[in-house]
MDAnalysis code that builds the backbone (N, CA, C; Angstrom):
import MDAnalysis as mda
import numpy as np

u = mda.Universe.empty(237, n_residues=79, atom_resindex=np.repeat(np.arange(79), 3), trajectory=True)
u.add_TopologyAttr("name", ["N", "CA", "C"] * 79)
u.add_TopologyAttr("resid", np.arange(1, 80))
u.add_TopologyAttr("resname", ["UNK", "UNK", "UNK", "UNK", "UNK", "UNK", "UNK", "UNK", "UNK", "UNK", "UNK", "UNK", "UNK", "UNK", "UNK", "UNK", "UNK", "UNK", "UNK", "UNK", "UNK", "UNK", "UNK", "UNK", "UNK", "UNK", "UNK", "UNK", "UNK", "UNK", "UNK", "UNK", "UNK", "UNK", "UNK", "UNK", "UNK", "UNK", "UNK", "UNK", "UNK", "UNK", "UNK", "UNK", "UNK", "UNK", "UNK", "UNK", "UNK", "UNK", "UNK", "UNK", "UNK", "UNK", "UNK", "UNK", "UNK", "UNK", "UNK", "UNK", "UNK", "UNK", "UNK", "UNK", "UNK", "UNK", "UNK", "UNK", "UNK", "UNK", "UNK", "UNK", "UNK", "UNK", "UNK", "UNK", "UNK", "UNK", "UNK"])
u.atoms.positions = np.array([
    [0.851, -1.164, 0.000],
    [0.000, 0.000, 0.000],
    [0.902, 1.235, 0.000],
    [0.709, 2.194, -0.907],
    [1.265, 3.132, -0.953],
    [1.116, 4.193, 0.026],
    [1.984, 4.819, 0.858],
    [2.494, 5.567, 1.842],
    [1.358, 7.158, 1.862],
    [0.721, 7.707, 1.957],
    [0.259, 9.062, 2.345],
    [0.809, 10.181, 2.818],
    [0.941, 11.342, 2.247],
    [1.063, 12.299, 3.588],
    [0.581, 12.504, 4.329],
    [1.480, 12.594, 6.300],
    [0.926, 12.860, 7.453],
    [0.375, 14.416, 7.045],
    [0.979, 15.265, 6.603],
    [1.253, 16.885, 6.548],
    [0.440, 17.154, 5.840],
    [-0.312, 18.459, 6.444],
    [-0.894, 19.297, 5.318],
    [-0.006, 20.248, 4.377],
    [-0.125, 21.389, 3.757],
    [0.477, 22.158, 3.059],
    [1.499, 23.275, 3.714],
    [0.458, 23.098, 5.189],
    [1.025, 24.469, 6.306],
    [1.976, 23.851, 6.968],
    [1.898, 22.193, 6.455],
    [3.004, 21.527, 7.616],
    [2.652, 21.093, 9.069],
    [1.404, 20.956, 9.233],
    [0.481, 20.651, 10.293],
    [0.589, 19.123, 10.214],
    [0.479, 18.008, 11.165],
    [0.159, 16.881, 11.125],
    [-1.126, 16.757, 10.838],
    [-1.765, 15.731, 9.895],
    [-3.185, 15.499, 10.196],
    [-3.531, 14.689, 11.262],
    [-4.340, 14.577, 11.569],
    [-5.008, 13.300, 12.663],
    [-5.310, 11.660, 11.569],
    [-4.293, 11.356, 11.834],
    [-4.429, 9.613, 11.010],
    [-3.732, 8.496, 11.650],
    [-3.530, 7.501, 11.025],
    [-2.314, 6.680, 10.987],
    [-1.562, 6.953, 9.284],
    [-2.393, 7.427, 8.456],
    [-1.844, 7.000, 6.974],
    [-3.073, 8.120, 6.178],
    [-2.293, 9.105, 6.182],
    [-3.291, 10.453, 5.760],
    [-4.444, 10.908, 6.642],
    [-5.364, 11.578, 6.051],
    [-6.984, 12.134, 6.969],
    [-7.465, 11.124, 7.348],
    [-7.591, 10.587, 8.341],
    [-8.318, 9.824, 8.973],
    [-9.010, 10.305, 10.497],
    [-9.672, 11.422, 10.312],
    [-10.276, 11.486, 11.401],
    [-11.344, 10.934, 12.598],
    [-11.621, 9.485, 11.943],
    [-12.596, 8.447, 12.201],
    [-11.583, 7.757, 12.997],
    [-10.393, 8.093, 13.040],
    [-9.831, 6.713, 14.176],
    [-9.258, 7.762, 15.674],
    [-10.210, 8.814, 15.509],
    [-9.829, 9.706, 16.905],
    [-10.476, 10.187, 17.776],
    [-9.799, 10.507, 19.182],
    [-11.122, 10.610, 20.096],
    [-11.590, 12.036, 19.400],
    [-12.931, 12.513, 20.333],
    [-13.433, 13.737, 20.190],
    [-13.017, 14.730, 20.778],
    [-11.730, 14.564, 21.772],
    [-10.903, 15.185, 22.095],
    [-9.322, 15.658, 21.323],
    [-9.153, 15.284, 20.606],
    [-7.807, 14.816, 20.101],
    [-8.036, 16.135, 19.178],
    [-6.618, 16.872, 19.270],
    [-7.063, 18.251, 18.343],
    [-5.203, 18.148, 17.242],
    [-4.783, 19.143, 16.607],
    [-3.842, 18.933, 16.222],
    [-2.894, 19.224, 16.903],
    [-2.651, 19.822, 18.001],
    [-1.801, 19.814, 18.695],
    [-1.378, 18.590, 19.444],
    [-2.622, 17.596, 20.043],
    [-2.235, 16.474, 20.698],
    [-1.489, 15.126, 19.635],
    [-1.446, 16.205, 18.513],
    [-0.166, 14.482, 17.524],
    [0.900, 15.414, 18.117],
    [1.092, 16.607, 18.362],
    [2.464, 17.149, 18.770],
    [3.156, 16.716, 20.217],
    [1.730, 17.103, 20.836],
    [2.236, 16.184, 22.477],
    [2.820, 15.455, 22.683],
    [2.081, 14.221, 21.803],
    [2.597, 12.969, 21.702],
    [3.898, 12.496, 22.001],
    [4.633, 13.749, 21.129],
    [6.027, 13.513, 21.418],
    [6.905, 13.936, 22.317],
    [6.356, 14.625, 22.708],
    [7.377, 15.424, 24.114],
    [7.970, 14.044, 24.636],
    [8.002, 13.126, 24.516],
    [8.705, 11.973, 25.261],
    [10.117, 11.823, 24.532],
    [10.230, 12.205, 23.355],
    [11.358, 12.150, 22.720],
    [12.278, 13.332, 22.699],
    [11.560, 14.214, 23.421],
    [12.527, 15.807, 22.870],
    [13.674, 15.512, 23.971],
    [14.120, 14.674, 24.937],
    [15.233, 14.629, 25.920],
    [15.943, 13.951, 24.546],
    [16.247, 13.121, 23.406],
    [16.846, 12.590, 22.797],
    [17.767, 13.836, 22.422],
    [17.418, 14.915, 22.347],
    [17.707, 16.134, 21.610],
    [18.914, 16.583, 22.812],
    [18.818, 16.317, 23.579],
    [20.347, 16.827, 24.743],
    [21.217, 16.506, 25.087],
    [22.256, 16.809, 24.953],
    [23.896, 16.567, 24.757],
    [23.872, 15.102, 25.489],
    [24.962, 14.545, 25.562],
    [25.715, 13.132, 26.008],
    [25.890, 14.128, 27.354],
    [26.626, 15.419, 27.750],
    [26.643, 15.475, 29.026],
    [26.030, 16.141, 29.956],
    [24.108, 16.254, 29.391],
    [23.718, 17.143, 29.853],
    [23.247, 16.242, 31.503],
    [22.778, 16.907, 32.204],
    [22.504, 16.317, 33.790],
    [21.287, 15.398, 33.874],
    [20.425, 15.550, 32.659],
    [19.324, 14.486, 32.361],
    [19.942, 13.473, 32.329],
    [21.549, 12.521, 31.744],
    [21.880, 11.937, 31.467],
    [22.914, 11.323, 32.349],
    [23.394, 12.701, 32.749],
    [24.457, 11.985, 33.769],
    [24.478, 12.023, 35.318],
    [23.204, 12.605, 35.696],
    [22.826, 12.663, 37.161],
    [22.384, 11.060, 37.579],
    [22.332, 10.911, 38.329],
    [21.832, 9.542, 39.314],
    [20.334, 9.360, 38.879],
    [19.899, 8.244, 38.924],
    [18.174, 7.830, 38.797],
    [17.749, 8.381, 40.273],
    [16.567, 9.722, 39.645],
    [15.703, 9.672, 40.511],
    [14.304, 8.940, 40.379],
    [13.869, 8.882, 41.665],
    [12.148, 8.378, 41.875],
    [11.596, 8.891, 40.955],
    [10.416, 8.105, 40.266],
    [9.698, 9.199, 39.265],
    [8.100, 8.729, 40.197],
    [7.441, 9.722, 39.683],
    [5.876, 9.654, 39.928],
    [5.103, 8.503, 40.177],
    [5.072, 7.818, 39.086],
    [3.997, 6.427, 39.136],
    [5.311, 5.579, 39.966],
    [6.551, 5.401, 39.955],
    [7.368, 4.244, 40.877],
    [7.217, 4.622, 42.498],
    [6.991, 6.084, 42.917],
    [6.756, 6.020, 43.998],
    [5.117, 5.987, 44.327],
    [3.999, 6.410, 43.535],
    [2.473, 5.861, 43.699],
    [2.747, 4.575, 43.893],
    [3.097, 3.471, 43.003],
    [3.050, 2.024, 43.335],
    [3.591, 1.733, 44.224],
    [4.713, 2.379, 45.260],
    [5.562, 2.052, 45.895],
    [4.722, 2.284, 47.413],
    [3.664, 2.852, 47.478],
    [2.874, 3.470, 48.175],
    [3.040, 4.830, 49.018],
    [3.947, 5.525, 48.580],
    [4.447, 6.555, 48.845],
    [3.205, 7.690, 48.690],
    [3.018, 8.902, 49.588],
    [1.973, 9.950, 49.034],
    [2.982, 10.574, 48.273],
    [2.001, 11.258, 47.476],
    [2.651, 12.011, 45.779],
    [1.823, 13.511, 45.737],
    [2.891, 13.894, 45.313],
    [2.164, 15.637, 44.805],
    [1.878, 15.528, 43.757],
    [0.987, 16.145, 42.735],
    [0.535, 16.200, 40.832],
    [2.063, 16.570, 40.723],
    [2.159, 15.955, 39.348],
    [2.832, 16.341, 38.879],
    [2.676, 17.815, 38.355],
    [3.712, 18.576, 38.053],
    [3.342, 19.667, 37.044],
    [4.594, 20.493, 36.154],
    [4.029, 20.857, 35.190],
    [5.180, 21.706, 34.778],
    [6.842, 21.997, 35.322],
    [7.641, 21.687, 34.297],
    [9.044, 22.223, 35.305],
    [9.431, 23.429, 34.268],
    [9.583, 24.541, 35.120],
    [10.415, 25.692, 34.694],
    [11.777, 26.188, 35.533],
    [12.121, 26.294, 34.247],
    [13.706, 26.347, 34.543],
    [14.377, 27.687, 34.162],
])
């Protein structure tokens, strides 16, 4: 099967797996949330010696919920 563009003209993602497919999304899902999506990858983007990388493992959120620890929300970090 031949490949589709994700992109519109403006360079926007559409909502798909394989072009317009807006039938496979919630009624929430806007074009910004294909961008969200990725914030999990933008640490790939920081040096070999930045402190994300070379600091010690801290606790994260859900390991100390399961751990039964009380937890604050998470939120925003500004730096």
């Amino acid at each position: 099967m031949p490949s589709i563009a994700c992109y519109r003209t403006s360079d926007w993602n559409m909502i798909g797996f394989n072009g317009h497919q807006p039938e496979v999304a919630d009624l929430y899902t806007s074009t910004g949330s294909l961008y969200m999506a990725t914030l999990g990858f933008l640490t790939l983007g920081l040096p070999a010696d930045n402190k994300f990388w070379t600091d010690a493992p801290a606790p994260w959120t859900s390991l100390k919920a399961w751990s039964g620890e009380t937890i604050k929300k998470d939120y925003k970090v500004e730096y």
